[in-house]
N, C-alpha and C positions, 0 to 999 in steps of 0.2 A: 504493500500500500504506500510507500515512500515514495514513488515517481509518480502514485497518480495524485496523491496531497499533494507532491510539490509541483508539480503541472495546473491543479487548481489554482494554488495559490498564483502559478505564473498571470492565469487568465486573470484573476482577481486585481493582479494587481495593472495590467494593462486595461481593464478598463475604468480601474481609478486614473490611471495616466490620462485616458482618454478624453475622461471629465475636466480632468483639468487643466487638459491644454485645448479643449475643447476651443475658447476664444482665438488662442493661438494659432492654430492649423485654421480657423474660419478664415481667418487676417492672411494669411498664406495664401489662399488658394481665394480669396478675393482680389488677388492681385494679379493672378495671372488664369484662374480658372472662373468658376461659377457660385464659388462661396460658401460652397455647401460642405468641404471635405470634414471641418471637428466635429460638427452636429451627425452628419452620416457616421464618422466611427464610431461618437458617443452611443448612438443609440443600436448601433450594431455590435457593440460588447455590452451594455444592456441585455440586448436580445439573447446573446449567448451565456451570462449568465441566468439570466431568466430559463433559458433551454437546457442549463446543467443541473441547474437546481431540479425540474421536471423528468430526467430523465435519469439522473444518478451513475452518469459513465463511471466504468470501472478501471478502466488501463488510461495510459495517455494519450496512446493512437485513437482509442473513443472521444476523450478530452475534446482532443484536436478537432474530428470530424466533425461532431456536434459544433464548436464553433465556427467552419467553415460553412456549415450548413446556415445560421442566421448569421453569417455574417454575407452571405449571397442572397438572402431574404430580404435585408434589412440596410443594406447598405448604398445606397443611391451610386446614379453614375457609374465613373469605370471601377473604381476604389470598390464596390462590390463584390464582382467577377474576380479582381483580381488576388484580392487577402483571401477572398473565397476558395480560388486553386495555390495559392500559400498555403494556407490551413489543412487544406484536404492531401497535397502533395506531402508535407511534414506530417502526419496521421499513416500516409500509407509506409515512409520510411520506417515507420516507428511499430508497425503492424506487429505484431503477437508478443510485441514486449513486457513485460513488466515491470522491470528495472531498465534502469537509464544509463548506460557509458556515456563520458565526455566523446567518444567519434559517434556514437547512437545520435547526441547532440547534433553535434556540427554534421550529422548528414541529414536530421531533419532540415536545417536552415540550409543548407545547400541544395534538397529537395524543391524548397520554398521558394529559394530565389530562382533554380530552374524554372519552374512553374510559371512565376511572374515574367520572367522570358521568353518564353512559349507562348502565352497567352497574348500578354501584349506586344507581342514583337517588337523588343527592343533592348538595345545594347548598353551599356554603359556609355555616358556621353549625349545618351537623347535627353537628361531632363526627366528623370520618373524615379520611381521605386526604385527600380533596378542600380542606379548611381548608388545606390546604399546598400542595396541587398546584395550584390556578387562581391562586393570589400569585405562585407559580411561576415559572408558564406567560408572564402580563403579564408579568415584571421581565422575564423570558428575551427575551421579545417589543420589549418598550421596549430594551433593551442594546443587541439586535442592531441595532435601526433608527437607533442615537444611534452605530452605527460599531463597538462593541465586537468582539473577538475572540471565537473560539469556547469558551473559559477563561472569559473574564471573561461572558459570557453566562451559563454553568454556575454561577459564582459568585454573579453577580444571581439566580439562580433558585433554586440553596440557602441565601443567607442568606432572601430572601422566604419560601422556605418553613418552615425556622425560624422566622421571625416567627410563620407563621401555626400552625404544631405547638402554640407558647407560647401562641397566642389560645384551644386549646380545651381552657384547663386549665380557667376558669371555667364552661363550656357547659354544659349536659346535653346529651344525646345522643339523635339522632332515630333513628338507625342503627343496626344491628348490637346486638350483647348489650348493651351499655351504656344500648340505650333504654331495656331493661326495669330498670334501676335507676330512675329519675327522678332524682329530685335528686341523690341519692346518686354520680352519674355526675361532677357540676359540683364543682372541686378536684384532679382529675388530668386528665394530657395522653392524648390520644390517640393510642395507640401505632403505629398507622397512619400517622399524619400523623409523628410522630416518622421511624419509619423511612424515608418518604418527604424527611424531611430528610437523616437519611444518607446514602440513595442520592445524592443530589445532590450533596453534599458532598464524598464519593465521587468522583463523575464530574469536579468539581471539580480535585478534591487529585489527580487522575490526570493533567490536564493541567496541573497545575503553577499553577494558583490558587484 
């Protein structure tokens, strides 16, 4: 029962993060999208605590699913679809486990960040999620193989993606509503990759690093 409490707890605390940057990521993605992105996550880990509480998943790979599932219910625009196959890709890594390795770790977030590649066809460099998720994916990846814990893998893999959220303040943007700015795009961060920072952070600060 140790990996699915601490899986809970991870969700728990991502969508406390959610709430409260909730203004933050609106301010974000009013700048270069439709304004909607903190409100849609808030209520899309709402949703998926509401769905764990009712359902009582047992392993983490269930964890996970369940929250892919309202978060592709509940979560407006692209940012739906896409944490949706995040979620669901990191559930299937994690399939018949019960306990957690730190590389178990780092290939769920490697799963995740494929996923959001796949899905939204895009590279590092367009301005999305993905800016954050494949720096991620590697730190989470290199930690785990250099001995780290499962803490300290999450750690490597939110400060990485922070780096990379900060890398697409200059970008313009190939992706999503922001294309259609061009220039106009390059000078804010993309709120995507932002909140992909906090989730991490999150899953982090849950286990205590």
């Amino acid at each position: 029962m140790g990996a699915t409490r601490d899986t809970l707890s991870v969700i728990q605390e991502m969508a406390t993060a959610m709430e409260e940057h909730r203004r933050h990521l609106t301010q974000l993605d009013s700048e270069i999208g439709d304004g909607d992105h903190g409100n849609n996550m808030h209520r899309g880990f709402q949703a998926a605590l509401e769905r764990l509480a009712a359902t009582n998943p047992e392993t983490p790979s269930d964890i996970l699913k369940s929250c892919s599932m309202a978060l592709i219910n509940k979560v407006g625009g692209a940012a739906g679809p896409l944490y949706g196959t995040a979620f669901l890709r990191a559930s299937t890594a994690l399939s018949e486990k019960e306990e957690l390795s730190a590389e178990d770790v780092a290939a769920a977030i490697e799963a995740a960040a494929a996923g959001v590649k796949q899905r939204g066809k895009s590279e590092v460099g367009d301005k999305t999620m993905v800016d954050a998720l494949e720096p991620a994916a590697r730190a989470a990846k290199e930690a785990a193989s250099s001995g780290k814990g499962v803490g300290e893998v999450l750690r490597a893999a939110a400060d990485s993606a922070g780096e990379g959220a900060g890398a697409t303040v200059p970008l313009t943007a190939n992706r999503g509503l922001a294309s259609y700015l061009g220039a106009r795009a390059a000078g804010h961060m993309d709120p995507g990759a932002r909140s992909s920072y906090l989730l991490l952070d999150a899953a982090a600060r849950a286990l205590g690093a």
